[in-house]
N, C-alpha and C positions, 0 to 999 in steps of 0.2 A: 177503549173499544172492546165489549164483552163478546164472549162469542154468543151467547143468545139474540146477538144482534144480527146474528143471522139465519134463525131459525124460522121454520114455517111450518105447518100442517100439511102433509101431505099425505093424499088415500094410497094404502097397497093396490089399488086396483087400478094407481096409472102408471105402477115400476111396470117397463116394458120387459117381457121375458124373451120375446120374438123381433126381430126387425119388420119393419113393414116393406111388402114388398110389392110392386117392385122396390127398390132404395130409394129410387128419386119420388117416390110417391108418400115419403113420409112430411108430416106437416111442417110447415114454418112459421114462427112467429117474425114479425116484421117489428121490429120498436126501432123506432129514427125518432131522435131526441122523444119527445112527450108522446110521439104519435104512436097507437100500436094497432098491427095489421095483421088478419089471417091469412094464409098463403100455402103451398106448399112447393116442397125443393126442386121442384121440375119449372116454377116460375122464376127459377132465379137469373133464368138469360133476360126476362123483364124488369127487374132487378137493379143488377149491377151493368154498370156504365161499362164503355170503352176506354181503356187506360185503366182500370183496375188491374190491382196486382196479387193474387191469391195464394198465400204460402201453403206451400201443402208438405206432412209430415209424411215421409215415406220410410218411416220403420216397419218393419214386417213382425208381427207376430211369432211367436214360436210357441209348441204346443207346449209347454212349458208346465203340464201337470200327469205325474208320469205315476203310476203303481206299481211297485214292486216286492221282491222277496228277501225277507234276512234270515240267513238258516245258520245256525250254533250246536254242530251235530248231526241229529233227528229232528230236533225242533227248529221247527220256522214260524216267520212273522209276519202279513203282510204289513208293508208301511208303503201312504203315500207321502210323493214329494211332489211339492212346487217350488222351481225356481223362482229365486228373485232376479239374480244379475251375477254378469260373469265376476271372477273375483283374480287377482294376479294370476293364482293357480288355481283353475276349476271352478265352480260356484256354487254362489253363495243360495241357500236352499232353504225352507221350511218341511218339516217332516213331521207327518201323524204317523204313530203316535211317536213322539220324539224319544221316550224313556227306551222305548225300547231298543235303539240303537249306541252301540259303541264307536269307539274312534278307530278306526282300521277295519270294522267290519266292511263286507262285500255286500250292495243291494243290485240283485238283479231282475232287470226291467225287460229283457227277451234275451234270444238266443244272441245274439250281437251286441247287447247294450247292457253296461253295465258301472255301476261307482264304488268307489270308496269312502270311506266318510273319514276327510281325513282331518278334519276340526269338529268338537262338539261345543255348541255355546249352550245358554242359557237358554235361547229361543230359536235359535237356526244352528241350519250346520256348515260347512265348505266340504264339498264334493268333488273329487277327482276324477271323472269319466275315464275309459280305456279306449275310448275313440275320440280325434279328432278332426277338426278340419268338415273336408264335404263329407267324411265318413259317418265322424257325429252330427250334422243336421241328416243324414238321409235317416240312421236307428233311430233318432229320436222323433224326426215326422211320422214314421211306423207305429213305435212304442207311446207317442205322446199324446195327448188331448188338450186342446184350447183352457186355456185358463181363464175362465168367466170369471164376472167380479162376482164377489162374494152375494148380491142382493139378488143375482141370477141363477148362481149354483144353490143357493138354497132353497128354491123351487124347484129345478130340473138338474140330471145331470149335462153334460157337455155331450152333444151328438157329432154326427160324421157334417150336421148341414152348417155347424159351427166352423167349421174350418174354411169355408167363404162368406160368409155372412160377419164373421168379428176379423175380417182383414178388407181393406182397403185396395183398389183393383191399382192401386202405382205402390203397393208395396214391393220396396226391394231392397232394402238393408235388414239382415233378419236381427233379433235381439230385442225388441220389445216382449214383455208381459203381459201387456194389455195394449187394447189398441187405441188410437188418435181417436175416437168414436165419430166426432163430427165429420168426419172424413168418409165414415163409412156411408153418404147418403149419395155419393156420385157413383157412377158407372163411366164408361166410356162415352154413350153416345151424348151425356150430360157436357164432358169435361169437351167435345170434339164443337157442341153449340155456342159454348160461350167461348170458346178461342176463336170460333167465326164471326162475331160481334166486336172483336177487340180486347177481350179480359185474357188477361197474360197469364203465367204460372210459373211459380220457381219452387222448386223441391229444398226443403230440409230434413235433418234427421234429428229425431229423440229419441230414444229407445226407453219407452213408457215403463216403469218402474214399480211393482207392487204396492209401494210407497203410497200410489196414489190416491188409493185405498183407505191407509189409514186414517183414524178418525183425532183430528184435534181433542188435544188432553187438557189444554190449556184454559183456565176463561179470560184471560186479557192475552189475545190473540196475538197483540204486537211479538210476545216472548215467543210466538212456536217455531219450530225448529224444520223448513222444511227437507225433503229428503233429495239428494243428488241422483240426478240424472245425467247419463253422457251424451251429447248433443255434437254436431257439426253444420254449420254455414261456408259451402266455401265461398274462395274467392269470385266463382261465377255468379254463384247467387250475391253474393253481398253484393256484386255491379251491377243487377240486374236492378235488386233492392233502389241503391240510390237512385238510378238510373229515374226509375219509376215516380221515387218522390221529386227530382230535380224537376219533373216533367208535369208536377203538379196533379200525377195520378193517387189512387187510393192503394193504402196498403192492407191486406184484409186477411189475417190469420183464418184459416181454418182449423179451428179448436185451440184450448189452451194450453195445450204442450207444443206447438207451432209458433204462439204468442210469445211462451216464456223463454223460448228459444231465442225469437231475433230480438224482444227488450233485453236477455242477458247480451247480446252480442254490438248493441247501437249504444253509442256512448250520447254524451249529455247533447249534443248539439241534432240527436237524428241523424247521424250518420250510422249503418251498420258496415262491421268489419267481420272479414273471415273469422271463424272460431272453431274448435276443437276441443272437447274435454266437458267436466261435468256441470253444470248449472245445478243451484237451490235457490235461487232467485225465487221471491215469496212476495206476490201483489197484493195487497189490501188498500181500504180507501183510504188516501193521500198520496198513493203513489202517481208520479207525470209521466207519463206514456210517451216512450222515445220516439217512435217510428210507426207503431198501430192506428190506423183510422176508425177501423171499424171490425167485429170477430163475428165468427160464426161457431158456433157452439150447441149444444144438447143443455139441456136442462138437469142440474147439479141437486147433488144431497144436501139436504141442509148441515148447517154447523160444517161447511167443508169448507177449505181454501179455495175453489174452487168457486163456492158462491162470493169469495170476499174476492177474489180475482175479478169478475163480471159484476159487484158493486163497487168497484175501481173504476170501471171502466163507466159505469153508465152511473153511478152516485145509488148509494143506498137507497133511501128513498124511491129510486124510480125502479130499482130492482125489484123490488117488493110488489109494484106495483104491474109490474110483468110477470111476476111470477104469481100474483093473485091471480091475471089474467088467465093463465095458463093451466092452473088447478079446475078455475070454474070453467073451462072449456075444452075441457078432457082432453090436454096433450098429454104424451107419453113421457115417462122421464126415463134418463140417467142411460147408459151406455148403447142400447137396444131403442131407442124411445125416438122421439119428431128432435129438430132442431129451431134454432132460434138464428136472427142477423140482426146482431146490436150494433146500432149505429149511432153515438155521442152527440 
């Protein structure tokens, strides 16, 4: 399995830089098994059935890309940072330019906010903030900026309209880097329609990881390495979970860090159990899908795990075949861009 087996053409001029708005007015593709349907996400109380069950990732964002000062005397420096993820003590960071920081230097980000750099690696640092707790989320929501994925910040910098627009309106565990994206296409008066029809909801957490970014180094895919994320199902949701399939309903991740969540957490027979802790669980084609029926997703970078995840799920072949669709018919891709509901 090469990774050019999952490569595709795709024009700059359908990477999304903006959301559409309102959210619910971004498009959908519809693919159920061979068939494929134009739509858009406000049609989906017509859609999905009663007794459906929709997990939804409620990590909350954090501004998680912060500028500051390193001064040596007289002389200073600015350096930005983006966090990645917390680390035992402090976190774990990326820093331009990296040379120019030492290990015990002070980077200060405002009058309130400030770190240390108390590890220097090769490619990141670990940082030690002087504030914790709700102290540290309120300087850093001040001092911080949304962390766009890289195919967005290199077009525009990150604005003030970023900080509702890349969060999701049931965020409430903070600690993600980026967001669940498919998630971001509801609103309220969306999520209040389809619970009036009978489609249920259970919340889990990922806390989406810079990671998800990276781009495959590998070309026989089976060997890559993916990156951990720390994840929780509790015991309510995993009742809800069985509950749902016992009853013969649909299970239907919204995005695939929601997915990768409850397959790490449902053992071989479909059942999901409570869980805690980090998942690297890495779906490519041949994997058996514990407890998912059906996902809903944005449309992915080529050569990502991400497109080998949704050719899992729906078989290569028919992926290509959606995503041709989806080129020639000017959907939007990748974090910012329309969604899709793949249904096997």
């Amino acid at each position: 399995m090469k990774l050019s087996d999952f490569d595709f053409d795709l024009p700059e001029a359908l990477i999304a830089t903006r959301p559409a708005r309102p959210r619910t007015h971004a498009r959908l593709l519809l693919a159920e098994g061979d068939r494929i349907a134009d739509h858009h996400v406000y049609d989906l109380p017509r859609i999905f059935r009663p007794g459906d069950r929709l997990i939804l990732n409620n990590t909350r964002v954090i501004p998680a890309r912060l500028t500051g000062q390193r001064s040596r005397g007289d002389a200073t420096a600015k350096i930005e940072i983006t966090l990645l993820e917390p680390a035992a003590e402090g976190w774990r960071a990326l820093a331009k330019p990296l040379r120019k920081v030492n290990e015990g230097e002070v980077i200060r980000f405002s009058d309130r906010l400030s770190a240390t750099v108390a590890e220097k690696g090769a490619t990141d640092l670990r940082l030690t903030f002087n504030l914790v707790g709700e102290d540290f989320d309120a300087a850093l929501a001040k001092a911080g900026a949304m962390p766009l994925p890289p195919y967005i910040a290199a077009k525009r910098a990150p604005d003030a309209q970023d900080a509702t627009d890349y969060q999701t309106v049931f965020a409430r565990h903070a600690g993600a880097v980026a967001a669940p994206t498919a998630s971001l296409h509801f609103d309220e008066a969306l999520l209040r329609e389809l619970a009036d029809i009978g489609v249920a909801f259970t919340e889990v957490t990922l806390h989406v990881g810079a990671g998800t970014f990276l781009p495959v180094k590998v070309d026989d895919v089976t060997t890559h390495r993916m990156h951990a994320e720390w994840g929780q199902v509790t015991p309510g949701a995993a009742a809800e979970i069985n509950a749902t399939k016992q009853a013969g309903g649909r299970i239907i991740p919204v995005g695939t860090t929601a997915l990768r969540l409850i397959e790490s957490a449902a053992d071989d027979g479909g059942t999901i159990h409570p869980w805690t802790g980090p998942t690297d669980i890495f779906i490519y084609p041949g994997y058996r899908f514990r407890i998912t029926d059906a996902l809903m997703t944005n449309f992915h970078l080529p050569k990502s795990t991400l497109m080998m995840l949704v050719s899992a799920l729906m078989g290569p072949e028919r992926i290509r075949r959606i995503y041709a669709h989806a080129v020639q018919d000017g959907y939007r891709f990748f974090s910012y861009g329309d969604s899709s509901l793949l249904i096997p």
